[in-house]
C-alpha atoms as one frame of an Amber mdcrd trajectory, in Angstrom:
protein
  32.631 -54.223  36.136  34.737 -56.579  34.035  37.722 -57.459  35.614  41.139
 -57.812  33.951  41.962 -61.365  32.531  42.752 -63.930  34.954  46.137 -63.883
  36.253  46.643 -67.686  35.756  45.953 -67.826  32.452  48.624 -64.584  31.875
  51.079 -66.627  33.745  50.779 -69.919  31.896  51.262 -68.379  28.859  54.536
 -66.357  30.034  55.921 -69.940  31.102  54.855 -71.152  28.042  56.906 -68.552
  25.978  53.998 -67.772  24.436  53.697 -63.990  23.390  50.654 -63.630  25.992
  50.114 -60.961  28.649  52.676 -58.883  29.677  53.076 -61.440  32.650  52.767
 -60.847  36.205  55.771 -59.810  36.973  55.979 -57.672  39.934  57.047 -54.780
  39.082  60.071 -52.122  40.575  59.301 -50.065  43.068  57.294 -46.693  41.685
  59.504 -44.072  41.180  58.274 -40.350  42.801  57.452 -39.013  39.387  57.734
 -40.111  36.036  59.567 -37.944  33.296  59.462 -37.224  29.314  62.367 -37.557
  27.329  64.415 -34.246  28.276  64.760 -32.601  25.099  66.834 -29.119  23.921
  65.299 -25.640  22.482  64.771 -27.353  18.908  62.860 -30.475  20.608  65.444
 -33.072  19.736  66.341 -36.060  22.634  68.903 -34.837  24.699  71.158 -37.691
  26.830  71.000 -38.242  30.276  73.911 -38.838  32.561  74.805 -42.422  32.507
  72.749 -44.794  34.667  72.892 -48.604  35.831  70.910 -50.610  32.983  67.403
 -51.766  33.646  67.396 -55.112  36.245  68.594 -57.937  34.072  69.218 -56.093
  30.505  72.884 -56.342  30.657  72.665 -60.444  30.569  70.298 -60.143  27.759
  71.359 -57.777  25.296  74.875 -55.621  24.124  73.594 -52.298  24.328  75.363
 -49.368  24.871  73.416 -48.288  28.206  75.164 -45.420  29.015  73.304 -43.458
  26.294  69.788 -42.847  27.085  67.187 -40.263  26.736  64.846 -41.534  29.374
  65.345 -43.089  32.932  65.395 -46.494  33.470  63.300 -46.791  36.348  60.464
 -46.181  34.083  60.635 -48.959  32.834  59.146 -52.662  33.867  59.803 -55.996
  33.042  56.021 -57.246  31.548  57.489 -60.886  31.899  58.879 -62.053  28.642
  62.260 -62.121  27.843  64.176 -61.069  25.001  62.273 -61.957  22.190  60.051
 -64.056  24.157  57.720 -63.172  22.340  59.053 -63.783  18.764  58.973 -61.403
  16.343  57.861 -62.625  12.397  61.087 -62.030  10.323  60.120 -63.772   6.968
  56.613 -63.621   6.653  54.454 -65.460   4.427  51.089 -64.151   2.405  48.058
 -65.866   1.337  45.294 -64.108  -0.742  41.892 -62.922   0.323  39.907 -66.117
  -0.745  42.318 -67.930   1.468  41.602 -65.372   4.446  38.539 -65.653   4.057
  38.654 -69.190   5.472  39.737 -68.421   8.696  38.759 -64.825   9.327  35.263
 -63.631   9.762  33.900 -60.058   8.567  34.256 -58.211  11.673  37.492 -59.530
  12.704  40.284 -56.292  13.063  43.300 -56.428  10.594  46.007 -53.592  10.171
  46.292 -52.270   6.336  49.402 -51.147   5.148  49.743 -49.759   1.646  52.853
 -48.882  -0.154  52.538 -47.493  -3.927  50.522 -50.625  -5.263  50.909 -53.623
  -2.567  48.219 -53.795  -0.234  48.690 -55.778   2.880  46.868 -56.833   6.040
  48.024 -58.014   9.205  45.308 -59.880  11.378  45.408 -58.636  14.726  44.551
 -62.319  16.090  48.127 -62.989  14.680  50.156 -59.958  15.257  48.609 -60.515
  19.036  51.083 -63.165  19.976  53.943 -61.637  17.795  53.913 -57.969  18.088
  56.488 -57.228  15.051  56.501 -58.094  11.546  59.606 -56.811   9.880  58.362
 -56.792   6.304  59.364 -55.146   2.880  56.108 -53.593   1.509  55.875 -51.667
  -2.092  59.687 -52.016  -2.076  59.859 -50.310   1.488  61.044 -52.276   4.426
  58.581 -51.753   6.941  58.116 -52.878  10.452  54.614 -53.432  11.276  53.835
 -53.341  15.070  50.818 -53.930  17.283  51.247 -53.420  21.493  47.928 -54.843
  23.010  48.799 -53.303  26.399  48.031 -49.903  24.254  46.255 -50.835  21.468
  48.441 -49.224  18.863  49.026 -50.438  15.588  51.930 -48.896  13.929  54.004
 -49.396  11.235  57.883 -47.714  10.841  60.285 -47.326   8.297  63.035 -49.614
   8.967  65.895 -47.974   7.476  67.635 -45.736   9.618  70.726 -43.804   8.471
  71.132 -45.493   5.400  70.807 -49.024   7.214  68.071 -51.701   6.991  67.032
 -52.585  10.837  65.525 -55.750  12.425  63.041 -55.676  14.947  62.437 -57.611
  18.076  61.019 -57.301  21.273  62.949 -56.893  24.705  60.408 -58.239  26.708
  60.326 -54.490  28.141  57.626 -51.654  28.769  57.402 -48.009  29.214  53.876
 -46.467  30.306  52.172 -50.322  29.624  54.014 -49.307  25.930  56.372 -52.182
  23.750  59.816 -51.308  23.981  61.524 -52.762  20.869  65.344 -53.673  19.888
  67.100 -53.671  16.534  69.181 -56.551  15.931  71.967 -54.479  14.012  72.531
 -52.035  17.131  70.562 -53.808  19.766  68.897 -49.792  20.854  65.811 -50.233
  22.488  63.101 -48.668  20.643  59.668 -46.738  21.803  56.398 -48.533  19.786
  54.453 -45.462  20.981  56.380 -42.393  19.758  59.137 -44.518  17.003  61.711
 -42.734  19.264  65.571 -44.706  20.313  65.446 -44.792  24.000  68.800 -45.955
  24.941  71.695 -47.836  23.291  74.025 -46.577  20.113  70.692 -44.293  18.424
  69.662 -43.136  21.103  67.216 -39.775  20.255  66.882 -41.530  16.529  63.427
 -41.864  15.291  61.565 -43.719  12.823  59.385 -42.447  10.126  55.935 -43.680
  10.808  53.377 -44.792   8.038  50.010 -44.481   8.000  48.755 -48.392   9.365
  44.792 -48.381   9.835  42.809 -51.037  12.177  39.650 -52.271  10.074  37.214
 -54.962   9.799  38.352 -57.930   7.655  35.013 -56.806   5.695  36.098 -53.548
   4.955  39.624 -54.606   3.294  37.902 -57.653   1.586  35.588 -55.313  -0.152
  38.161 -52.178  -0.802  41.315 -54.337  -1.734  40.226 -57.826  -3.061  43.629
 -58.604  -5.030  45.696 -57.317  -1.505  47.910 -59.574   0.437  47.365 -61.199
   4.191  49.582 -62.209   6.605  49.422 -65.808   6.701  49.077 -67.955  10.350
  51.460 -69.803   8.842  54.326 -68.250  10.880  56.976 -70.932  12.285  55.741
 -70.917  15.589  52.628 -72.545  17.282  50.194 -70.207  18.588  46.776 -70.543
  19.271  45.859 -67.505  16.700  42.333 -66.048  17.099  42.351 -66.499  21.114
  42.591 -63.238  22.875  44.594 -63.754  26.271  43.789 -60.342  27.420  40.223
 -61.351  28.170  37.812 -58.188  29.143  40.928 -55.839  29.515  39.261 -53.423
  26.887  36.846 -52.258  29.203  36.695 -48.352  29.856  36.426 -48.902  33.792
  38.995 -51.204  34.164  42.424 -49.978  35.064  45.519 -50.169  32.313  48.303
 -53.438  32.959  51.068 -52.722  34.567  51.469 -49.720  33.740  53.745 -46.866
  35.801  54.042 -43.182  34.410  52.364 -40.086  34.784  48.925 -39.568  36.182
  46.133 -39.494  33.368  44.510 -36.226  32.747  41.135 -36.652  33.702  39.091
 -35.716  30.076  38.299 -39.088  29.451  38.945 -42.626  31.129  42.667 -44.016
  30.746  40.801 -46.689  28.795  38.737 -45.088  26.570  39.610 -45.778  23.005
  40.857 -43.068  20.551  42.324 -42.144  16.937  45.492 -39.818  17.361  46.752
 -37.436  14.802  49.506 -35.521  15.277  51.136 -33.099  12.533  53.881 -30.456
  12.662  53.721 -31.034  16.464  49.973 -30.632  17.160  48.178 -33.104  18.318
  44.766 -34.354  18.949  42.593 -37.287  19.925  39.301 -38.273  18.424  37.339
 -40.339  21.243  35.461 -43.432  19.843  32.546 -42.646  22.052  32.052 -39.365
  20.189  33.476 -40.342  16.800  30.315 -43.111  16.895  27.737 -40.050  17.415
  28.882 -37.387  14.731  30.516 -40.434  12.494  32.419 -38.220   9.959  34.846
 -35.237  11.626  36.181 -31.995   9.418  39.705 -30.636  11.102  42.631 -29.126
  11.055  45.814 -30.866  12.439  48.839 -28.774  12.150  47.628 -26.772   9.472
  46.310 -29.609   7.424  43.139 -29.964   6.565  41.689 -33.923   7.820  38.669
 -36.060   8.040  38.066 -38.577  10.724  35.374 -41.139   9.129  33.971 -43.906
  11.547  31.880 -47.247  10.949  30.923 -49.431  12.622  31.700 -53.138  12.124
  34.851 -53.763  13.393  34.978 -56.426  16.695  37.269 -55.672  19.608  40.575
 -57.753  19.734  40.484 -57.040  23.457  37.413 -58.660  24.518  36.087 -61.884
  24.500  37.968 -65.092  24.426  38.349 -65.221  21.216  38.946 -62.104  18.710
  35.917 -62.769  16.711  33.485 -62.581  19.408  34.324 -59.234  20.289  32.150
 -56.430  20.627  31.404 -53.752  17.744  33.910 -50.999  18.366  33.997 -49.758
  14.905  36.898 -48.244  13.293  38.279 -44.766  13.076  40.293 -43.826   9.626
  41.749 -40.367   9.196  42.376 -38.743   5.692  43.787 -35.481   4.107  40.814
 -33.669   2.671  42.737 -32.255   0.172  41.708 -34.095  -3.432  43.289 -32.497
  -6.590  44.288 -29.133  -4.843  41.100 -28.558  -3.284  39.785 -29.027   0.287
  36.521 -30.878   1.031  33.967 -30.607   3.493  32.289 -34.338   4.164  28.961
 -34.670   5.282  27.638 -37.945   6.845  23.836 -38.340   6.262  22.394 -41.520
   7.648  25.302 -44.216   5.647  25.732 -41.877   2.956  28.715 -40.190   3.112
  29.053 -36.900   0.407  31.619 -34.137   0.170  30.033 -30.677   0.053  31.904
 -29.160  -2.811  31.342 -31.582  -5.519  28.560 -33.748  -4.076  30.537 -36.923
  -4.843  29.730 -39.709  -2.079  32.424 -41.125  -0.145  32.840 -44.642   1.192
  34.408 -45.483   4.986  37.648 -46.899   3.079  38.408 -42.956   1.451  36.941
 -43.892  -1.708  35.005 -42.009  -4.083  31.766 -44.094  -5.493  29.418 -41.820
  -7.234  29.605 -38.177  -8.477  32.062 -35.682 -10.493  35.097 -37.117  -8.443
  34.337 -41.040  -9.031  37.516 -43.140  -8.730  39.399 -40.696  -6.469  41.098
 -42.021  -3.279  41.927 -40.023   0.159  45.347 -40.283   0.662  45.654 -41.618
   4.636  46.796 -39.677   7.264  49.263 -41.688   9.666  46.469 -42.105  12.533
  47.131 -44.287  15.878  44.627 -45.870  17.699  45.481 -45.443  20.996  43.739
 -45.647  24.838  43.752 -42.409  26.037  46.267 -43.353  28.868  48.961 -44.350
  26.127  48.549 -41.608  24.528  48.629 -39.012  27.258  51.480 -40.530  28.713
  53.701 -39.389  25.698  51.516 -36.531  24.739  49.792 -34.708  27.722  49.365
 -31.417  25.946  47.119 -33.437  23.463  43.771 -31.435  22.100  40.762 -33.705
  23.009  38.066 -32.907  20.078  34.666 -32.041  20.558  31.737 -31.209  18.259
């Protein structure tokens, strides 16, 4: 079995203030149990009774403590401090030719797409950064990746009327990031977008849909798009994964402290979450690679779960390139001009059975009556299953 990067390497890069492994800090004594934000009949964050601040936070930030909707003792210092792992506030773009230099074809990047602007966000970059606070289509947009978790996410930044700033406290919940805003200084879940403590506490952000592909895959789908350039203000050593093997299904998640794991799959096992009006359900990797397109219902809506392979893992090998094929896992509405579609993978072909139209991984129609037409994204996370589960036990695990 692979074991867990080496520990020396995670601390050298804490000392270094790079944005490496959650350090290895030891962490608080366990707690007996750990609990979900208690919430009232309508499911909104209700406030616990006031609480002494997490060790150290009061030194390091202003926030109003005494409102929370979780306790503190769930949550660890990963070794950081405040912002010690430096968020990218005015980010700079290059084009795809330029990319192309320095990225290879299975590399993972995160597309975002607002209206017309098409952006990606190498993972080898947002690796040592974890937040990009960006404006995209005219919508400012924080774009977030947690490698303890493997979630990519991107939020709305605007939250009662206000334009927020994000950083990172240096914090986790279940292995998760625990953001701040600058304005307020709450501390922010990655995982669910929810305010955990401080002056929004219970606030949450609107999430938009933020897929992890191969660099491939948005060369060929969005060749005039926009990527995040390494040329960030800091000195990193971009395209070097510090969390060397961690990926591996039998190894056990970092530092993390929270509920036990329901035993359906590994904690590690990889998975695409989708969760609509308040249902939820994960699409394992291991089965998504078998069946390779999925027809369901989430909430009502009708969505398809397409899978292809290509993509490396960021959490791998020493560097992000080298990484093994883990594919990628995009979900869709399957609703195209009022109607719902059936999709049919047969060998790489990919066809919808009402029209006959073929499909292509990126949601794209390429031949038949519906030629041109796009599948408008779901908001998907990629998730290991112990991330997941720690927010959302009740979670439906799908099966063929």
């Amino acid at each position: 079995m692979k074991r867990i990067f080496l520990i020396g390497m995670a601390c050298s890069l804490v000392i270094s203030a790079c944005a490496a492994a959650h350090g290895p800090t030891p962490p608080s004594p366990a707690p007996t149990s750990a609990e979900a934000p208690a919430r009232d009949a309508a499911g909104a964050s209700v406030l616990l009774p006031p609480q002494a601040p997490p060790g150290g936070a009061e030194a390091e930030f202003r926030t109003d403590f005494q409102k929370s909707t979780v306790p503190f003792r769930d949550i660890l210092s990963g070794g950081p401090p405040k912002d010690g792992i430096p968020s990218i506030d005015r980010p700079a773009f290059v084009s795809v030719a330029e990319a192309s230099g320095w990225l290879t074809p299975v590399e993972p990047v995160i597309r975002v797409q607002v209206g017309e602007d098409v952006r990606a966000y190498p993972i080898q970059v947002l690796m040592w950064h974890e937040i990009v606070n960006d404006v995209v289509g005219g919508a400012p947009l924080a774009v977030t990746f947690c490698p303890l978790c493997n979630t990519a996410i991107a939020f709305e930044r605007t939250v009662g009327g206000r334009v927020l700033d994000f950083g990172t406290t240096g914090r986790l919940r279940y292995s998760n990031l625990i953001m701040y805003d600058r304005q307020t200084e709450t501390w922010w879940q990655q995982a669910s977008g929810e305010a955990i403590t401080g002056e929004l506490a219970g606030a949450r952000l609107v999430f938009y849909p933020a897929a992890i592909i191969a660099w491939a895959d948005f060369k060929s789908s969005s060749p005039g798009g926009k990527v995040l350039s390494r040329d960030t203000g800091f000195k990193r050593n971009y395209g070097a994964n510090p969390y060397i093997g961690y990926d591996d299904v039998n190894n056990p998640p970092l530092l993390y402290r929270g509920p036990a794991t329901p035993g359906r799959l590994k904690p590690m096992a990889r998975v695409l979450t989708v969760d609509l009006n308040g249902d939820a359900v994960a699409f394992p990797y291991d089965v998504l690679e078998g069946v390779r397109v999925v027809n369901d219902s989430v909430g009502g809506q009708p969505v398809v779960v397409i899978w292809q392979p290509g993509t490396a893992s960021a959490l791998d090998k020493g560097a992000v390139a080298d990484g093994r094929d883990v594919g990628s896992a995009v979900a869709y509405s399957r609703r195209v001009d009022g109607a719902v579609l059936t999709f049919v993978a047969e060998g790489i072909r990919i066809h919808d059975l009402e029209t006959g139209s073929e499909w292509s991984g990126s949601g794209r129609a390429t031949a038949g009556k519906l030629t041109g037409k796009s599948l408008s994204p779901a908001v998907a996370v990629n998730h290991f299953w112990f991330s997941w589960a720690a927010f959302r036990p009740e979670t439906r695990i799908y099966q063929p």
